[in-house]
C-alpha positions as a Markdown table, in Angstrom:
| # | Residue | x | y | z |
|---|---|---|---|---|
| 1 | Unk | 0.0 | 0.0 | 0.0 |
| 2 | Unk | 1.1 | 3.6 | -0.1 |
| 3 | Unk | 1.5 | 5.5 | 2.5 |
| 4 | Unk | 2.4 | 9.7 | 3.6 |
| 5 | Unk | 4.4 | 11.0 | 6.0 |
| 6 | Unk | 4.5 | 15.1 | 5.9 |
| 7 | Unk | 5.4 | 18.2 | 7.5 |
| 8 | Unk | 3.5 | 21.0 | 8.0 |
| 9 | Unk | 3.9 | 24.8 | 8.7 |
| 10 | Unk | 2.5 | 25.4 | 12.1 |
| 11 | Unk | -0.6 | 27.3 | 10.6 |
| 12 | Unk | -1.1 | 25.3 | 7.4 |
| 13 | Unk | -4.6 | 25.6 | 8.0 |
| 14 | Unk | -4.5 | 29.4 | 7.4 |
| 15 | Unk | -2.7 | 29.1 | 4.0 |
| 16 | Unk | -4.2 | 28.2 | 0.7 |
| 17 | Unk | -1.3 | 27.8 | -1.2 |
| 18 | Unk | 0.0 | 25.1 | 1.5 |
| 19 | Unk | -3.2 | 23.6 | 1.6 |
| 20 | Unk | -3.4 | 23.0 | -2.1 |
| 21 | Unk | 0.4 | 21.8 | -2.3 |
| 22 | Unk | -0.9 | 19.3 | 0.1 |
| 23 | Unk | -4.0 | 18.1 | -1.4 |
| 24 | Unk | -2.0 | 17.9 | -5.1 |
| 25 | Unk | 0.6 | 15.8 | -4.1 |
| 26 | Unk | -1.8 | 13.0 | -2.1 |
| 27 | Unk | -4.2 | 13.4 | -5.4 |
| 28 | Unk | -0.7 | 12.6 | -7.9 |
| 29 | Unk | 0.7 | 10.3 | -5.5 |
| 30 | Unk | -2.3 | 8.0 | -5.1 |
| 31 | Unk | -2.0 | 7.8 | -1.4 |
| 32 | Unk | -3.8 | 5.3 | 0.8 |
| 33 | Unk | -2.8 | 6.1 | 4.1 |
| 34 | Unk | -1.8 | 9.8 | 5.2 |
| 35 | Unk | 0.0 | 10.3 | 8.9 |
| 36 | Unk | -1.1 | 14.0 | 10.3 |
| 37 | Unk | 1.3 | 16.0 | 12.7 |
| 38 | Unk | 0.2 | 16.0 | 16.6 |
| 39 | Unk | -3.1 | 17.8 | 16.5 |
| 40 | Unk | -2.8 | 19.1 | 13.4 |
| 41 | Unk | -5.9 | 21.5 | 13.0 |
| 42 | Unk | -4.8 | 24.5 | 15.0 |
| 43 | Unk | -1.9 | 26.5 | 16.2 |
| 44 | Unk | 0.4 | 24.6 | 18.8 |
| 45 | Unk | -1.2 | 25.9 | 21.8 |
| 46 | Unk | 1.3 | 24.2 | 24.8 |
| 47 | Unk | 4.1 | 26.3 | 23.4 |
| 48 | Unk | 2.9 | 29.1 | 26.0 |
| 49 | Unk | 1.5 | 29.0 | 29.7 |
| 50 | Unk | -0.4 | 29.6 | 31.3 |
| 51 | Unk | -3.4 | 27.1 | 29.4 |
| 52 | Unk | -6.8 | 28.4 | 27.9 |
| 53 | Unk | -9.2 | 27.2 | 28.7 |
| 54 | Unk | -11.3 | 28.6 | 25.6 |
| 55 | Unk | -7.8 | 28.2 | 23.3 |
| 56 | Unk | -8.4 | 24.8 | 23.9 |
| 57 | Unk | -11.9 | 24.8 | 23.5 |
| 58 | Unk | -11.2 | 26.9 | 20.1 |
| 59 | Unk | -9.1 | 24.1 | 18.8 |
| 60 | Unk | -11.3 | 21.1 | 19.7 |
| 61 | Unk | -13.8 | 23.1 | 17.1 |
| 62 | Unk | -11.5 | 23.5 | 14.6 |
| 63 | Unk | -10.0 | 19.9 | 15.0 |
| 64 | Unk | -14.0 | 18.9 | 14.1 |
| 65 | Unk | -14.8 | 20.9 | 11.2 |
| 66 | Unk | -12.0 | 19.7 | 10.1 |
| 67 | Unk | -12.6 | 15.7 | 10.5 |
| 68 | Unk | -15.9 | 16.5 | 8.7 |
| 69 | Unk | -13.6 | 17.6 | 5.9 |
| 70 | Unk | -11.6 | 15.2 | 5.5 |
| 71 | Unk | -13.2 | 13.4 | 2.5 |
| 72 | Unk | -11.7 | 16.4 | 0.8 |
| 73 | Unk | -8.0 | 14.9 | 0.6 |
| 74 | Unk | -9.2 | 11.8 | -1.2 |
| 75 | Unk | -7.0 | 9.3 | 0.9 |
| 76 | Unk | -8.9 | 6.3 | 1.9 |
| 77 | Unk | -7.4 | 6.5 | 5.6 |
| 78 | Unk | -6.2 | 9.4 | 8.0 |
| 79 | Unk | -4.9 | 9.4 | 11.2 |
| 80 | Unk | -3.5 | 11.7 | 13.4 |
| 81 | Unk | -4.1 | 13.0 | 17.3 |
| 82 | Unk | -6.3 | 15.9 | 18.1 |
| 83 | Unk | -7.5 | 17.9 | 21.1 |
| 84 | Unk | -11.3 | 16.4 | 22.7 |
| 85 | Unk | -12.8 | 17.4 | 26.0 |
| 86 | Unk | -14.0 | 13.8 | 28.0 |
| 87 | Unk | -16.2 | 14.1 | 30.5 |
| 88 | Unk | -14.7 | 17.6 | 31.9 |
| 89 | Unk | -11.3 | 16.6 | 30.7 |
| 90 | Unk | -8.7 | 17.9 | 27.7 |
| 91 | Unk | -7.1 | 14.8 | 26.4 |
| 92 | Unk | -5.1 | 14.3 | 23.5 |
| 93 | Unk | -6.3 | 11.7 | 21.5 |
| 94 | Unk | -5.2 | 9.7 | 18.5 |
| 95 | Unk | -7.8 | 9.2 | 15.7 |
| 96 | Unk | -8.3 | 7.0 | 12.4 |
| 97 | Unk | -10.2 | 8.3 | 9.8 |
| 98 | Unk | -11.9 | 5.9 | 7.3 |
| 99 | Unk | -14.4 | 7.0 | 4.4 |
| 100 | Unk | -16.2 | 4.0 | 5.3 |
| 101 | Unk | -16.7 | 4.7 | 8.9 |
| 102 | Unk | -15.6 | 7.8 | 9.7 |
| 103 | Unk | -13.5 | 8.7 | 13.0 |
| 104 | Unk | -12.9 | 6.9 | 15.1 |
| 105 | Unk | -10.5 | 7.5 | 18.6 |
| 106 | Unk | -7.8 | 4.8 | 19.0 |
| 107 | Unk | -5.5 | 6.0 | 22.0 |
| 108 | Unk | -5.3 | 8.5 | 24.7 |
| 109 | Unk | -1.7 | 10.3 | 25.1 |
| 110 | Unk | -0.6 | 9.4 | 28.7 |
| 111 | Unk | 2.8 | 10.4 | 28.9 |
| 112 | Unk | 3.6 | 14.2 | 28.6 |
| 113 | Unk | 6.1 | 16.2 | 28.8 |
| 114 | Unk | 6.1 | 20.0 | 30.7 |
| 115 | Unk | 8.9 | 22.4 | 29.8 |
| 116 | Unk | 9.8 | 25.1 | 27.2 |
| 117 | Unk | 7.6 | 25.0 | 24.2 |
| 118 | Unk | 5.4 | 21.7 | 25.5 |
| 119 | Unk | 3.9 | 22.1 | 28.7 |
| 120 | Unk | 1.2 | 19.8 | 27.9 |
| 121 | Unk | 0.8 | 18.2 | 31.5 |
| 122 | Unk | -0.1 | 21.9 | 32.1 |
| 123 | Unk | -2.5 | 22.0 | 29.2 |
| 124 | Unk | -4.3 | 18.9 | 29.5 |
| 125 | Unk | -4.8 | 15.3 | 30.9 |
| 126 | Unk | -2.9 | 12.0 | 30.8 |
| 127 | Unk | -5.0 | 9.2 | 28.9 |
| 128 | Unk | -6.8 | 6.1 | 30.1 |
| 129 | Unk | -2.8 | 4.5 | 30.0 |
| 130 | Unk | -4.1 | 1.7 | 27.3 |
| 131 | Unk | -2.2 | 1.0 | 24.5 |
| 132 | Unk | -4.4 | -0.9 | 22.4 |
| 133 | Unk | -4.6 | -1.0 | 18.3 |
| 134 | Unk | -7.6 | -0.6 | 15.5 |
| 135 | Unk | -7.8 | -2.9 | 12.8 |
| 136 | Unk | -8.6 | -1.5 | 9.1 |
| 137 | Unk | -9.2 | -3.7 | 6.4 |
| 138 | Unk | -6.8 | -6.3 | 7.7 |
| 139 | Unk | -4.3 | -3.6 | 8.8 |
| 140 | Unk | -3.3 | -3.7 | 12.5 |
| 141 | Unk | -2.6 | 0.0 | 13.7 |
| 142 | Unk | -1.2 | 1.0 | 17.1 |
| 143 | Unk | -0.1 | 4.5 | 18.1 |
| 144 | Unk | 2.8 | 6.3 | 20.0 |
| 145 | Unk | 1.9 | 9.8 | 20.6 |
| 146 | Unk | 5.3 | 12.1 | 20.1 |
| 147 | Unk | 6.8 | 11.5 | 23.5 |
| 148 | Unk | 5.2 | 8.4 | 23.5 |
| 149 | Unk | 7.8 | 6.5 | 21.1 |
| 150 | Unk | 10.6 | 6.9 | 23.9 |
| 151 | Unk | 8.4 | 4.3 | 26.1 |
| 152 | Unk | 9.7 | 1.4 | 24.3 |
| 153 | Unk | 8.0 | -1.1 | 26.5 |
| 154 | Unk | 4.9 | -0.3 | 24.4 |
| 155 | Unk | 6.3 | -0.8 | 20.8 |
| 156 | Unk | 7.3 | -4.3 | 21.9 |
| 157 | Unk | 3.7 | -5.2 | 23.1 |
| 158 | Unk | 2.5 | -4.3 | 20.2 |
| 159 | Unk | 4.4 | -5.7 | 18.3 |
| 160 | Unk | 3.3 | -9.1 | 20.0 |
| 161 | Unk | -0.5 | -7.9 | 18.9 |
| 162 | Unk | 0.8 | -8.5 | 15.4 |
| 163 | Unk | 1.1 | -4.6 | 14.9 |
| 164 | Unk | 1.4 | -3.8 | 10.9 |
| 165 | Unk | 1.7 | 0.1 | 11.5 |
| 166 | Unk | 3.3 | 2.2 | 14.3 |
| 167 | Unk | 1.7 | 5.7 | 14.1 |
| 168 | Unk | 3.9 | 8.6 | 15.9 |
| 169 | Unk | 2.5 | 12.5 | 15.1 |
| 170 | Unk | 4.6 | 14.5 | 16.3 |
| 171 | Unk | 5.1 | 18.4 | 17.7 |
| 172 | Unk | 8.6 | 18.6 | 18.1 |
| 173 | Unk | 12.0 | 21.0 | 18.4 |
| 174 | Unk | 14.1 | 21.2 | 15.9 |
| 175 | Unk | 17.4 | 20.4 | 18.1 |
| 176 | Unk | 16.5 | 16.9 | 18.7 |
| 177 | Unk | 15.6 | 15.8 | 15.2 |
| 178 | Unk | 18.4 | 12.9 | 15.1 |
| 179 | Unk | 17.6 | 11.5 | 18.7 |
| 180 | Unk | 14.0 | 11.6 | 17.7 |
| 181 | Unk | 15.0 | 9.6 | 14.3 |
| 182 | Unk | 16.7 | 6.9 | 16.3 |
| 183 | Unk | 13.7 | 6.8 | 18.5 |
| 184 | Unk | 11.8 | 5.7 | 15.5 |
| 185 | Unk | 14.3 | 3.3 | 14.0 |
| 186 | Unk | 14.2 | 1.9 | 17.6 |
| 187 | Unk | 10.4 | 2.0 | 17.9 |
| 188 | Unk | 10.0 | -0.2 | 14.5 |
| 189 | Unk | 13.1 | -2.2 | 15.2 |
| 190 | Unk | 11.3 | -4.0 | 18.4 |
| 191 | Unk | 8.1 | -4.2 | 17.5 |
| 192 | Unk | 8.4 | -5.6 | 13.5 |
| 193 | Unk | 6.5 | -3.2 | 12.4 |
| 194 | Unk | 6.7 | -0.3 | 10.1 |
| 195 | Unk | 6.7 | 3.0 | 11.6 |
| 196 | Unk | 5.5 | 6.5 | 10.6 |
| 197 | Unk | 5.9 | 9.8 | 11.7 |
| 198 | Unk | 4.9 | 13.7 | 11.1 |
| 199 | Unk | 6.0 | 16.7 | 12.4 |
| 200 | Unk | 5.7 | 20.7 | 12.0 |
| 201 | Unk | 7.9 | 23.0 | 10.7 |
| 202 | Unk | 8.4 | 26.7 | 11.3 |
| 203 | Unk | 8.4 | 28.7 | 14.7 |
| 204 | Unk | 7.0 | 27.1 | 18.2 |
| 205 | Unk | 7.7 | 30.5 | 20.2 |
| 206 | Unk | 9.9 | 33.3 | 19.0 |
| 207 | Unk | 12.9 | 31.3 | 20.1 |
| 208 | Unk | 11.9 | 28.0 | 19.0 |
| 209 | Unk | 11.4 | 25.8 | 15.6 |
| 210 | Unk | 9.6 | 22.9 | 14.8 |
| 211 | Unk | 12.1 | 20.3 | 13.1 |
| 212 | Unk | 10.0 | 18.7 | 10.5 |
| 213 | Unk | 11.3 | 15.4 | 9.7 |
| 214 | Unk | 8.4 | 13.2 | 9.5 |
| 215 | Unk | 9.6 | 9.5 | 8.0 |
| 216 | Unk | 8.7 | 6.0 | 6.9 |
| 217 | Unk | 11.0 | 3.2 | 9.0 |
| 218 | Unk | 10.9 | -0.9 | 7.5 |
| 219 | Unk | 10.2 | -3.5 | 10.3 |
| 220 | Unk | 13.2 | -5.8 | 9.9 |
| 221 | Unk | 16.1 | -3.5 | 10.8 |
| 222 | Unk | 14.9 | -0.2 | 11.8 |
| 223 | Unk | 16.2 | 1.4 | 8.3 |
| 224 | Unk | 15.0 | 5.0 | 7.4 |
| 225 | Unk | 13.2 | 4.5 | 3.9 |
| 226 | Unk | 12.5 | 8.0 | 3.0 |
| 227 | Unk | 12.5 | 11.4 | 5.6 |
| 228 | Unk | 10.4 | 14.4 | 4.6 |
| 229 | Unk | 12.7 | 17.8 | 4.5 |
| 230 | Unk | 11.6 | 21.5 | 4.2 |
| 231 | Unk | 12.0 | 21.2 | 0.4 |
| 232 | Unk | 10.4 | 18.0 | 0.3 |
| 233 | Unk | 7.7 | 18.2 | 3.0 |
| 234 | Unk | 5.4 | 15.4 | 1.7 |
| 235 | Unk | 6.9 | 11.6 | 1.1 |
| 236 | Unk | 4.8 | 8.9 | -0.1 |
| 237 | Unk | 6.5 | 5.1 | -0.4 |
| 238 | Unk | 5.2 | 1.6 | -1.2 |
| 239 | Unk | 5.2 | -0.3 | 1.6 |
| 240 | Unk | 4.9 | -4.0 | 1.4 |
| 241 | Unk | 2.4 | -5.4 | 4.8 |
| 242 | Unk | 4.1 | -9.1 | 4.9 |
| 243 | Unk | 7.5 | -7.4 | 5.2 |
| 244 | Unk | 6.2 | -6.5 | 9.2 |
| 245 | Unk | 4.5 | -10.1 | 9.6 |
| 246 | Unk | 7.9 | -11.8 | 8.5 |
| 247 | Unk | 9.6 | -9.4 | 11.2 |
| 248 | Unk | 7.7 | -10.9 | 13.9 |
| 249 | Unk | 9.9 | -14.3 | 13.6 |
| 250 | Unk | 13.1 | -12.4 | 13.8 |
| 251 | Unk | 15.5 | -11.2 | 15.6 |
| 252 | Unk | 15.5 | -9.2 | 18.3 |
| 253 | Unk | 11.5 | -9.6 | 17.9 |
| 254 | Unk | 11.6 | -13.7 | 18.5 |
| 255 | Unk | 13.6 | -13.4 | 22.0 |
| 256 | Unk | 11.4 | -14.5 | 25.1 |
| 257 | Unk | 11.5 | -11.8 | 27.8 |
C-alpha cells in the first residue's frame, strides 16, 4: 500500500497555497494512508502558559470541522491526534479516519512532557494508559503519541499484537531531530512493524522551531526508507504489509522476555 508521511507549517490551515500543495501531491501520489502531525488543525497551543481554557476549546472546534472535511483529501485513511474534552477533561487523542466509517479514537496520550515550548501536563490530561490497536481492512494499527515513542516497552507489546503500522504524530524541536530519528528506528526495530511519523515545521515561540522530519521506518532492521525535509515536505513510499508479519519471527522480535 502507499503511505504519507508530511510536514506542515505550524498554521497550514490558514494558507491556501499550503493547503493545495498538500492536497496535489496526495491526489498525484495516489495515497492510501496519510499520517497528520500532533493535533494538526490548530496553532500549537502548549508552546505558551499559562493554558486556555477557551484556546483549547477553540481548537477542539476546529479539529471537528476539520474531521468532517476530510473526504476532501481523497485518501482512503487518516490518522493523526487531536485535542477532545471527556467528561470535563482535555485529552489528547489519537484518531483513524476511514471513508467508510468515519473517525474513530484509537488512543489517549498518557505520557507528557512540561517544559519550554510543550507544557502539555499543564494544558491537558494523561490518557486512560491503554495502548491498544484498530484494525482497518486487515491492517493492525497502534499508536505512540510524540513523547510516547521513547516508552519502548509499548512498541514491543504491540508488536506481540501482530502490529502492521506504528503511528507517531509528532510536535517537536528542531534540536533533537536525530535523537527523535533513532527513537523511531528503535520503535520499529522491536516491534516488527513499520513506523511513521509527522511533524511541523516553522516557529513554536519566537525562540523556538519545529524540526520537520516526519519519516517511513521498515520493520526488519529499523532502516529509514525516506525522511520528509523543508524542500520535500510530503513523502509517499510503497510499503509491502508481509515485510512486518515476517519481522515478527526475527530477531530481536523472537527473544522470550
Amino acid at each position: 500500500m502507499k503511505v504519507t508521511v508530511c510536514e506542515l507549517p505550524n498554521n497550514w490551515i490558514n494558507s491556501k497555497s499550503d493547503q493545495e500543495k498538500f492536497l496535489y501531491h496526495l491526489e498525484s501520489e495516489k495515497t492510501e494512508l496519510l499520517l497528520l502531525p500532533e493535533m494538526p488543525f490548530s496553532s500549537w497551543l502548549a508552546g505558551k502558559r499559562p493554558p486556555d481554557k477557551k484556546a483549547w476549546e477553540k481548537a477542539v472546534a476546529n479539529h471537528n470541522i476539520w474531521i468532517e472535511r476530510l473526504e476532501e483529501f481523497n485518501v482512503p485513511v487518516i490518522a493523526g491526534s487531536r485535542p477532545v474534552i471527556k467528561e470535563g477533561r482535555p485529552l489528547n487523542v489519537g484518531f483513524v479516519w476511514t471513508r467508510e466509517q468515519g473517525v474513530k479514537a484509537v488512543h489517549e496520550k498518557y505520557y507528557l512532557p512540561d517544559e519550554e515550548g510543550f507544557w502539555e501536563s499543564s494544558w491537558y490530561h494523561r490518557g486512560d494508559g491503554r495502548f491498544e490497536l484498530i484494525t482497518i481492512n486487515g491492517l493492525k494499527i497502534g499508536f505512540l503519541i510524540c513523547t510516547e515513542i521513547w516508552f519502548n516497552h509499548h512498541a514491543r507489546e504491540y508488536g506481540k499484537m501482530g502490529m502492521h503500522l506504528l503511528l507517531c504524530p509528532r510536535a517537536v524541536g528542531s534540536v533533537t531531530t536525530e535523537t527523535w530519528l533513532a527513537g523511531g528506528r528503535a520503535a520499529a526495530n522491536v516491534s516488527g512493524a513499520y513506523c511513521l511519523s509527522s511533524n511541523f515545521n516553522g516557529a513554536i515561540t519566537p525562540e523556538m522551531n519545529f524540526g520537520g522530519t516526519g519519516w517511513i521506518i521498515e520493520p526488519e532492521e529499523g532502516f529509514v526508507m525516506g525522511r520528509t525535509s523543508e524542500k520535500e515536505p510530503f513523502l509517499t513510499l510503497e510499503i509491502d504489509i508481509s515485510q512486518a508479519e515476517k519481522a515478527k519471527v526475527t530477531y530481536p522480535r523472537y527473544v522470550k522476555e
